[in-house]
N, C-alpha and C positions, 0 to 999 in steps of 0.2 A: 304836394307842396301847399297848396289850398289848406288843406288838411292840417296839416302836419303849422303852419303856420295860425291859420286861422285869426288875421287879424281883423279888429274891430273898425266898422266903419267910422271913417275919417284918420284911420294911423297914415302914417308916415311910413316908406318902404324903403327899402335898397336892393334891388334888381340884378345880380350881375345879368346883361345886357346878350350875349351871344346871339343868335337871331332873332329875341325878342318876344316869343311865343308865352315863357313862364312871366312875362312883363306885363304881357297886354290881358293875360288870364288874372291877374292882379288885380285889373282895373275891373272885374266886377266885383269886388267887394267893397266895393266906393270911400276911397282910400282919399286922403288928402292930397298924396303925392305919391307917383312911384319914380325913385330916381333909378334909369338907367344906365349901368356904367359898364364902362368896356375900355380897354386900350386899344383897340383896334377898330382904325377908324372907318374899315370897311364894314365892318359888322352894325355900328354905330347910324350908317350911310345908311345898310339895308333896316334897322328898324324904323326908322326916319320915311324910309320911302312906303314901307307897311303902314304907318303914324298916319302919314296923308292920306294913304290911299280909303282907310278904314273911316276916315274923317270924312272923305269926299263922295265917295262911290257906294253902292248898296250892297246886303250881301254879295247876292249871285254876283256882280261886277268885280267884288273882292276877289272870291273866288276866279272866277275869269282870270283877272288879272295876275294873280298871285301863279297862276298853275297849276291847280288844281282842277278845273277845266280846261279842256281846251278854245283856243281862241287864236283868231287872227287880228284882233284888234288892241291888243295892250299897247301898242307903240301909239296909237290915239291916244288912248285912255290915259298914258304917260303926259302924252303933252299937254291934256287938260288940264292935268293936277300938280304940273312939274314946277310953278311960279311959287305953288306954296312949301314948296323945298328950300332948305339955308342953301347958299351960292355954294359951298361944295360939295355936299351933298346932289346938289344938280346935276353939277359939272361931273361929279363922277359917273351920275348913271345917264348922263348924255352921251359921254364916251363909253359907256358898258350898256348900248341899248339895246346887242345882241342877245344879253342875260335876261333882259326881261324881255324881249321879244319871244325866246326862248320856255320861261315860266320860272321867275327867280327862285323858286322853293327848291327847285334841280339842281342849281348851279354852286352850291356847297360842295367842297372836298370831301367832305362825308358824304353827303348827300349821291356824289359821283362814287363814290364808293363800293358803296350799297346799291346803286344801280349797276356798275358794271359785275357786280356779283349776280345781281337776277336776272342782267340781258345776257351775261356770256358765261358765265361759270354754274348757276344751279340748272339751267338745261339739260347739263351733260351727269346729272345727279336727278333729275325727277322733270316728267314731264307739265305740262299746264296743267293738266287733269289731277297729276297728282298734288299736287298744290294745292287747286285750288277747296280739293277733299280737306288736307290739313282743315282749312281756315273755316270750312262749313259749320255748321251749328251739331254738334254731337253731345253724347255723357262726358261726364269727367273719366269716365271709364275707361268709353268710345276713342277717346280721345287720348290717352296713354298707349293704350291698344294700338291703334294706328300710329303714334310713334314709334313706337317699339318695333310692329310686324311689317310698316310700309316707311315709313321715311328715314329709319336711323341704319341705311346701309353702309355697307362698305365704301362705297363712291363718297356719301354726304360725310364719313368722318373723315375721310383722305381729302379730299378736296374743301372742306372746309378747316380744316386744320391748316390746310396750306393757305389758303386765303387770308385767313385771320392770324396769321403769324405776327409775333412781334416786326420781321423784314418788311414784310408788304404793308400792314397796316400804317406804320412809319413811313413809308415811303409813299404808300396810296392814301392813307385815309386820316391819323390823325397828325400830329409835328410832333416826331420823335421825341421834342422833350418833356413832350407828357406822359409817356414809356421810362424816361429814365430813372424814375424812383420804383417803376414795377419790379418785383424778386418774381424768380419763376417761369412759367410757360404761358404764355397770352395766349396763343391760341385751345389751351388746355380749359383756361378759365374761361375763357368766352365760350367752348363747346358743352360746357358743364352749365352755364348759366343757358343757354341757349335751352339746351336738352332739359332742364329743368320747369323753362317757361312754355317751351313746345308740346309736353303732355299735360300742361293745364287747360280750360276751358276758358282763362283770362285771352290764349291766342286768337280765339275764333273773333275779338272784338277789338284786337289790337292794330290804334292805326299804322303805329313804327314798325310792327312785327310786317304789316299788309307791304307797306311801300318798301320795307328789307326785300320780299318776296317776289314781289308783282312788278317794283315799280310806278306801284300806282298805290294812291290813298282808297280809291274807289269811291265807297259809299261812305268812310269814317273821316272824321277831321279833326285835326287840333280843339282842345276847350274851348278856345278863345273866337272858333268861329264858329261852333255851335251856333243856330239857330235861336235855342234857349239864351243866347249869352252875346250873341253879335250884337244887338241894341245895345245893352248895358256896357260896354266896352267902350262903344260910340261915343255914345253920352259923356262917357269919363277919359276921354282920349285925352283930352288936354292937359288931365293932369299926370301925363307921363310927360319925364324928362330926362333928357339924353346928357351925360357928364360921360367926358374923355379924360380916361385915366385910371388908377385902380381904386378899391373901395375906399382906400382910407381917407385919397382926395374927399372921395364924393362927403363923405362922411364931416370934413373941416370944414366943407361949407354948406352944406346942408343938414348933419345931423344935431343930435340923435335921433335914431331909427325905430319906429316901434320894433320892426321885424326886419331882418333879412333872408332874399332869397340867394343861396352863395355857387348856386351852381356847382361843378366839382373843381374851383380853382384852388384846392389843396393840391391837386393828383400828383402835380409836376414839382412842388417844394420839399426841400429835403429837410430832414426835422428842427433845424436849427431855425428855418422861414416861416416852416410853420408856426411855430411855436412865439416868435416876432410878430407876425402877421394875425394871430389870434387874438394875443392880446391887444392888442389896437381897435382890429372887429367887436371886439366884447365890451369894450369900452365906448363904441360907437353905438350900443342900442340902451336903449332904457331897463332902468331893473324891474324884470318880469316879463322881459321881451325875448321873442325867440329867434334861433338861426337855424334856418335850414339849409342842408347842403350835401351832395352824393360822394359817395366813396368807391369808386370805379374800380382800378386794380390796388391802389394803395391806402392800404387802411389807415386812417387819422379820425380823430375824435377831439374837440375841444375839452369834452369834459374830461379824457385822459388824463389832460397836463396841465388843465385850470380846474381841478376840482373844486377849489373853494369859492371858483366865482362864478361857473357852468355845472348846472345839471342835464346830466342826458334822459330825456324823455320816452318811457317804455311805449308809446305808441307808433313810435319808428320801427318799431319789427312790424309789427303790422302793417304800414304803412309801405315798407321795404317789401311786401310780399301783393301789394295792389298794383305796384309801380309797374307803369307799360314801357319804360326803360329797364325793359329785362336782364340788360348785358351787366348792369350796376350791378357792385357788388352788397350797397347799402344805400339806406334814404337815412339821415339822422336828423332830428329835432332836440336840440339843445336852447335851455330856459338859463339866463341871465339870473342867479341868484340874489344877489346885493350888489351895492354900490363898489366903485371901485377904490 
């Protein structure tokens, strides 16, 4: 996204908001503004309490607190920082103190997900050992090789197939209506994108692929709390900002956008929203600004249906083949032509 974006210091952003992670990785590129927006005001809550905490506390504490290490002192560390939270914001993770008692980076439906895949279901498909062989440092060879001869049994395609079915996935992992413009077999496409990212040498260093696996991040972290990157982020916390609602609001009262980052909020509109919903986006950045944004199981493209005012940018395939969101089917960067 960084990448694929590449905005100039001092632009202006627009964030879809979801946990917050591709918001706060924003803010080293020392941005004027990064507006983060989301309609869902739990998500909105949890960037907020991330917001503070990164403001407040030092790495290692971050981490502590976030969950990524272990700890038994976030429920302190909460109340030192908790006055600088908006009033509902507070009020919600006073009553949810369990989640962060807990290590809130867990407590996502995804998140749960994907853990109860790697405490109860890849057990009975591969031991520890063999796992943790996969994620080792090997050739690109090496590493095909051992997909092929050790992990891609009979167990792992029957049991992950059933896992990741459109049935369970909807019902355990993400809201069915982000499935309902999917054509096809989900758990087909997800075993194919999977098998595909599992014989490259990109897994040994992947932290999504680790915590799908382990349950654990281990040794690797999000961008944004890199070591290289946790100052710079610090510094520029404040100019992230939290808007409830969808982009277009954020966009009336804050735009225009150098860039936006759109997350995959196509996946679930059916082509008549999209195609409503684009033009408005496109109108909300400057011309020669760009949008990024993934295409999970449902293929959409602005510059399909706006050719004359979106160009799609050939460093999206490239880009689509670095991406540590393996399961995606695509990363696009699309450039703002002309005026509207």
């Amino acid at each position: 996204m960084l990448k694929g974006l590449d905005p100039n210091k001092g632009s202006k952003i627009l964030s879809i908001g979801s946990a917050g992670d591709n918001s706060f990785s924003l803010l080293t590129t020392q941005p004027e503004v990064v507006v983060a927006v989301d309609v869902n005001k739990i998500q909105l809550h949890l960037i907020e309490l991330k917001k503070i905490c990164i403001k407040n506390l030092s790495r290692e504490d971050t981490l502590r607190f976030l969950g990524f290490i272990p700890s038994d002192k976030r429920e302190a560390s909460f109340e030192w920082i908790k006055n600088e939270l908006s009033t509902p914001a507070r009020i919600h993770w006073e009553s949810n103190i369990e989640l962060i008692r807990a290590g809130i980076i867990h407590q996502g439906k995804f998140e749960k997900y994907f853990r109860l895949f790697s405490q109860k279901v890849l057990p009975w498909i591969h031991s520890p050992k063999t796992v943790e062989a996969l994620l080792i440092h090997k050739t690109k060879a090496e590493q095909a090789d051992f997909y092929n001869t050790k992990w891609n049994t009979w167990r792992w395609k029957l049991l992950f197939r059933i896992f990741f079915s459109r049935y369970l996935m909807g019902k355990l992992g993400r809201d069915p209506e982000f499935l309902k413009e999917v054509k096809g077999s989900v758990s087909d496409f997800i075993y194919s994108k999977a098998a595909q990212h599992l014989k490259s040498i990109s897994a040994q260093s992947n932290y999504i692929l680790r915590y799908n696996l382990t349950g654990s991040f281990e040794d690797l972290l999000p961008h944004y709390l890199l070591e290289e990157n946790y100052d710079l982020v610090k510094s520029n916390i404040d100019k992230l900002v939290l808007h409830e609602g969808f982009a277009q609001s954020a966009i009336a009262e804050f735009g225009p956008f150098h860039c936006m980052n759109l997350s995959d909020i196509f996946e679930y509109m059916n082509d008549a929203l999209f195609k409503s919903t684009a033009e408005t986006l496109v109108k909300g950045v400057i011309q020669g600004g760009k949008i990024a944004y993934w295409n999970l199981m449902v293929p959409r493209k602005i510059s399909r249906i706006l050719p004359e005012k979106v160009q799609y940018l050939t460093i999206s395939s490239e880009l689509s083949a670095l991406d540590k969101g393996f399961f995606y089917k695509e990363f696009i960067v699309d450039e703002r032509k002309d005026s509207w």
